[in-house]
C-alpha positions in Angstrom: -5.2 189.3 -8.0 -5.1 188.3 -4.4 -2.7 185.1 -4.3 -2.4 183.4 -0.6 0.7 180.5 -0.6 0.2 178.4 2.6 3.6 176.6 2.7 3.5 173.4 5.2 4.3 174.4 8.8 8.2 173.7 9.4 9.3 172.4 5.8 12.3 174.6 4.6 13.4 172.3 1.5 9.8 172.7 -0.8 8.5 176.3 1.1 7.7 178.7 -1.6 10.2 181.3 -1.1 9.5 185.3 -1.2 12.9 185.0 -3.5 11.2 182.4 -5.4 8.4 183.9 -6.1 9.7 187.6 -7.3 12.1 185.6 -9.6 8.9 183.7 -11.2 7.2 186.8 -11.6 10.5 188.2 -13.3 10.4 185.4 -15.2 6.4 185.8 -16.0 6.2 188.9 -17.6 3.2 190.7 -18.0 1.1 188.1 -16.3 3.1 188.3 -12.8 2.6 192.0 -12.1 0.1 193.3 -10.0 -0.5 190.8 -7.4 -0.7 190.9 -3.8 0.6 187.8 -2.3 0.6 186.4 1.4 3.0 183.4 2.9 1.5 181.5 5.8 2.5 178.0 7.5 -0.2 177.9 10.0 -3.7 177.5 11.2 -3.8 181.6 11.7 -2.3 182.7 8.6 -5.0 180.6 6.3 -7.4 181.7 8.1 -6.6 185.5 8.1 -5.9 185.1 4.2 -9.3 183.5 2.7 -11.4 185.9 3.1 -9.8 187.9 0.5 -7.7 185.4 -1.5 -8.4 185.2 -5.0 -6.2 181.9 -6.0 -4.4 179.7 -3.3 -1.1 178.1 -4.2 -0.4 175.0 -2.0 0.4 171.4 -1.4 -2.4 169.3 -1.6 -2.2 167.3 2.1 -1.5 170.9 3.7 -4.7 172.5 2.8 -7.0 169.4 2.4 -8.4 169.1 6.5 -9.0 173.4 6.1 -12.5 173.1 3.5 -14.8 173.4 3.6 -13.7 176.9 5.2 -15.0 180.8 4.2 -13.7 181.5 1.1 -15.7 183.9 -0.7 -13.6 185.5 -3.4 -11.5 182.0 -3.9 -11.9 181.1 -7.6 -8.6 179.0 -8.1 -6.6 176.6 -6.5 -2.9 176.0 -7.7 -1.9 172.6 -6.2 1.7 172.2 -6.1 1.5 168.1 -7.2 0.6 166.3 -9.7 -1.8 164.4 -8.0 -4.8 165.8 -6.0 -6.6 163.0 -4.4 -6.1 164.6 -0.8 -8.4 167.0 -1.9 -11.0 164.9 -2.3 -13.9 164.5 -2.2 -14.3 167.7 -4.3 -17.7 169.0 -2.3 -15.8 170.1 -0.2 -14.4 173.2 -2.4 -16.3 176.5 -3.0 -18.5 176.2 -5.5 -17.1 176.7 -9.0 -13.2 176.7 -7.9 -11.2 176.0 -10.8 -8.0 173.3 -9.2 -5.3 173.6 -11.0 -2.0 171.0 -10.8 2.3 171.2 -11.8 1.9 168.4 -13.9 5.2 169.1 -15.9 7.7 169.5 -13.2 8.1 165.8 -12.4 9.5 164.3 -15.6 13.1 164.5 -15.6 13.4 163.3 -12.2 11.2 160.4 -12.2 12.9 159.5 -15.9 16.3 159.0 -14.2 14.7 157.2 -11.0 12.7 154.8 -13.0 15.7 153.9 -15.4 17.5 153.2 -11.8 14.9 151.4 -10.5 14.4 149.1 -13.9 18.6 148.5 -14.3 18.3 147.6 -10.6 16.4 145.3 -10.7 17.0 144.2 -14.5 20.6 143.5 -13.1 19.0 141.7 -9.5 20.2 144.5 -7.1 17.7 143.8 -4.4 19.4 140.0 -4.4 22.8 141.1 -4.2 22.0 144.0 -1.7 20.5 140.7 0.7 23.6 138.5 -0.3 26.2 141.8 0.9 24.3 142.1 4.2 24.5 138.4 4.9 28.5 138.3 4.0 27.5 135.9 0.9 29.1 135.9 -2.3 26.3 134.9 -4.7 27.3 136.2 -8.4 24.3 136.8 -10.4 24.3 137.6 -14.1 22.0 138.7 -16.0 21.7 140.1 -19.7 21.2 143.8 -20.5 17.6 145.7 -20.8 18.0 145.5 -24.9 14.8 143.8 -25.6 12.9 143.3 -22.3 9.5 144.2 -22.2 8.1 146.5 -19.8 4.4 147.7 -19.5 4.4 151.5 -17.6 0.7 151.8 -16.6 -0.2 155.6 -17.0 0.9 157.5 -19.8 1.6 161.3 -17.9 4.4 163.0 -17.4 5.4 160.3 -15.0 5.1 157.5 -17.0 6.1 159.0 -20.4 9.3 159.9 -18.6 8.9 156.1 -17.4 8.6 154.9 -20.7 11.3 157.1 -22.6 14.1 156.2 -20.0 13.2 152.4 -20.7 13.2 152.4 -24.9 16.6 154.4 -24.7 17.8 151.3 -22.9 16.4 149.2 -25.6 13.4 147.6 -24.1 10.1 147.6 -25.7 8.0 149.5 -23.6 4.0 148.9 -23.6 1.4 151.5 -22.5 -2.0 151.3 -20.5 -4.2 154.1 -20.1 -7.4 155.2 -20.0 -8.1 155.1 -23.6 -5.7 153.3 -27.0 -4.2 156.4 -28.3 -1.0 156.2 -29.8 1.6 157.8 -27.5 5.1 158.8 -28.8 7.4 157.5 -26.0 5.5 154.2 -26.2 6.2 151.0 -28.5 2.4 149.9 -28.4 -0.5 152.0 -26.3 -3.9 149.9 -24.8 -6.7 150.9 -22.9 -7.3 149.7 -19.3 -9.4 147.2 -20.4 -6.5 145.2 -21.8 -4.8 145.4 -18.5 -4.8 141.5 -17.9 -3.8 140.5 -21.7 -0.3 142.4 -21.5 0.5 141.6 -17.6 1.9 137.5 -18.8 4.0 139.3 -21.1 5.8 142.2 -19.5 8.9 140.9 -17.5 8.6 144.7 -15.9 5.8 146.8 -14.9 6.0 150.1 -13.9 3.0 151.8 -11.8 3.0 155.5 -12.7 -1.0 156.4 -12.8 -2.5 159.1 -10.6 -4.7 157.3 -7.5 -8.5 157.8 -8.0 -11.4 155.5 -7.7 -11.3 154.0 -10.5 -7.2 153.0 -10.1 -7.4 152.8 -6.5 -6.2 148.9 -5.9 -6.2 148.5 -9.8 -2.8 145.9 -8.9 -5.3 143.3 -7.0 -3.4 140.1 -5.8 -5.1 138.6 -9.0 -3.4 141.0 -11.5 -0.2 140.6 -9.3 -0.2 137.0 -9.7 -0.7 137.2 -13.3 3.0 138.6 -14.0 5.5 136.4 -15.5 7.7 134.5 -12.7 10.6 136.6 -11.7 8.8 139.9 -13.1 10.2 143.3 -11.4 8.1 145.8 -10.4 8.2 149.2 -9.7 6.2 152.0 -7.9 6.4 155.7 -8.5 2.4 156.5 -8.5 0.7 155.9 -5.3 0.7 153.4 -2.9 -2.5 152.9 -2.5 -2.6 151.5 -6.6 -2.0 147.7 -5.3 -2.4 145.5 -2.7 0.9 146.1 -0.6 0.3 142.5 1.4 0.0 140.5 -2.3 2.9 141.9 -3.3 5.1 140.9 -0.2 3.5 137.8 -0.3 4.5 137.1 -4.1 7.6 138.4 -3.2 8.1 136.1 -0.3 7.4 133.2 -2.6 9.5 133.8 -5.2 7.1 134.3 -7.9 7.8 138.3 -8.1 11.4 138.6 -8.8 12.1 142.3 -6.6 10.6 145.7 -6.6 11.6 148.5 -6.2 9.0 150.9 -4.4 8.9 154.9 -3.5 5.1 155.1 -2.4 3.2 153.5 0.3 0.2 153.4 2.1 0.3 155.0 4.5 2.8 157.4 4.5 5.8 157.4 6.5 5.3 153.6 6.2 5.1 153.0 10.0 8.4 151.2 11.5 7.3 147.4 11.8 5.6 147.5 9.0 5.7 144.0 7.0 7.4 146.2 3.5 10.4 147.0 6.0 11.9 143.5 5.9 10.2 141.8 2.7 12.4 139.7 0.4 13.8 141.4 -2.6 12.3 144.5 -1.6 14.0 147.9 -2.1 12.1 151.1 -0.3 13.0 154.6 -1.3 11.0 157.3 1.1 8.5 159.1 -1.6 11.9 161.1 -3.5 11.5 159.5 -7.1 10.2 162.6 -8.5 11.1 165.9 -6.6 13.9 167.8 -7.1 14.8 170.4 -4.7 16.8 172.8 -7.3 13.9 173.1 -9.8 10.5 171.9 -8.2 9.3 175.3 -6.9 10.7 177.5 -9.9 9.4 175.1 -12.5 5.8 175.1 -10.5 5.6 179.0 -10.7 6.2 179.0 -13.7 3.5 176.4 -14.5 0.9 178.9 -12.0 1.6 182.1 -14.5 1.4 179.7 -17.7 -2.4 178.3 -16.2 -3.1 182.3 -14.6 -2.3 183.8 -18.4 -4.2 181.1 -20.2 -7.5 181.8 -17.7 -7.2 185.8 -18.3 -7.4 185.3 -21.8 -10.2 182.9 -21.9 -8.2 180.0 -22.8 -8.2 176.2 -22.0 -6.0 175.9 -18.9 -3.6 173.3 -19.6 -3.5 172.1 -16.0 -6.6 172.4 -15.4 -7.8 169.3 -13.4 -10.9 167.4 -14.3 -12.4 166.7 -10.9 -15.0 164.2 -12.0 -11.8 161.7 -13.1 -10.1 163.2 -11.0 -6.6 164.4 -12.5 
């Protein structure tokens, strides 16, 4: 197979490696041999490339401006995230292009950010952090997670990881996805359409859904306001899953107790922006889920796990559905 990797022009930390690649293919077995593979980080080197590449491996915002392009012989597309929203719309693709994500490489990462994040704030961090820079001493304590109730909506790898980190703490962690089905990192699951009964009662809500039209603002300024007083929040899905000004605004107030947030839109969050300086707000810059050590490896490995299971006919188990959309 023909197999084109367009890494993102000047990034060193998450560029697929030559190195990387022959150890995957060690790694692979059977499945890795054979291939003729291409690097490129610019314009010129995609171009060159798809008229002959078979399967593209890639970050989503890196190739999403470059289709609809010629592509004649492209039948997959290995997207090196979870979520694949830049893509859209799908139109765009060739025709019959199987898109393919590295759901799976995410989890132990965002498990030990989103226990951070819900003992921060659990333990008022984003308050102390504004009494230290104004020389204050304000003591605030506050009782341990054992028993809090969190709802994590989105039930992936993201916010099972969410979900596990948050039960081992002791808290009683509720689920909402797309449909009720019983998930076994979750106390209780419900479908989005319960979404407003469980917000009154979860004194911590973690947003860890993938961004598609139907989630796209799904945290309105009217589900905002329906959290408890003094609820924490926190973000590791995609900005663009609330509204950013309700939540500084609830924030401001005092209603919302902090949150901690590692997804914006848009991205960088501009300097000036209003999220910058908002009470009881702590910003992290998009790193709750990547690790540098293992992303690339464990996404390579995930390509020759999805490349095997199409040779042989079989389901692809990253396989995105493009009419939902993940």
């Amino acid at each position: 197979m023909r197999i084109h990797i367009q890494n993102p022009p000047g990034e060193d930390l998450f560029a697929v490696t030559p190195q990387q690649w022959h150890d995957a293919v060690a790694r692979a077995g059977a499945i890795g041999a054979g291939h003729t593979v291409t690097f490129g980080n610019d314009d010129a080197a995609f171009a060159a490339a798809m008229g002959e590449t078979e399967a593209l491996l890639a970050q989503p915002p890196n190739i999403a401006g470059r289709f609809p392009c010629h592509a004649p012989a492209l039948s997959l597309i290995f997207c090196l995230a979870a979520g694949v929203e830049k893509l859209a719309p799908f139109e765009r693709l060739p025709e019959g292009v199987i898109v393919v994500n590295n759901r799976g490489v995410h989890g132990a990462k965002t498990g030990e950010f989103a226990a951070m994040a819900l003992l921060m704030l659990n333990s008022h961090f984003p308050e102390l952090a504004a009494a230290q820079r104004e020389a204050a001493w304000r003591p605030i304590f506050a009782p341990t997670l054992r028993g809090k109730r969190v709802t994590v909506i989105g039930a992936g790898d993201l916010g099972g990881a969410a979900a596990r980190q948050a039960r081992h703490f002791g808290a009683h962690v509720t689920g909402v996805r797309t449909r009720a089905v019983a998930h076994p990192d979750f106390d209780e699951m419900v479908a989005v359409e319960a979404l407003d009964r469980v917000l009154p009662g979860g004194e911590f809500l973690v947003l860890a859904c993938p961004l598609t039209a139907a989630t796209r603002n799904l945290m309105d300024r009217r589900r905002l306001g329906m959290l408890p007083r003094g609820a924490g929040l926190v973000n590791i899905g995609r900005g663009a899953l609330w509204d950013q000004e309700a939540l500084c605004d609830l924030l401001e107030s005092g209603h919302l107790g902090g949150a901690v947030v590692d997804v914006f839109a848009p991205e960088p969050l501009p300097a000036g922006h209003r999220m910058w300086a908002t009470r009881n707000l702590m910003i992290t810059p998009h790193i709750s889920a990547d690790s540098p050590v293992t992303y690339n490896p464990d996404s390579l490995d995930i390509v020759f796990r999805n490349l095997a299971a199409w040779r042989e006919g079989r389901s692809m188990p990253n396989q995105v559905d493009l009419a939902r959309g993940y």
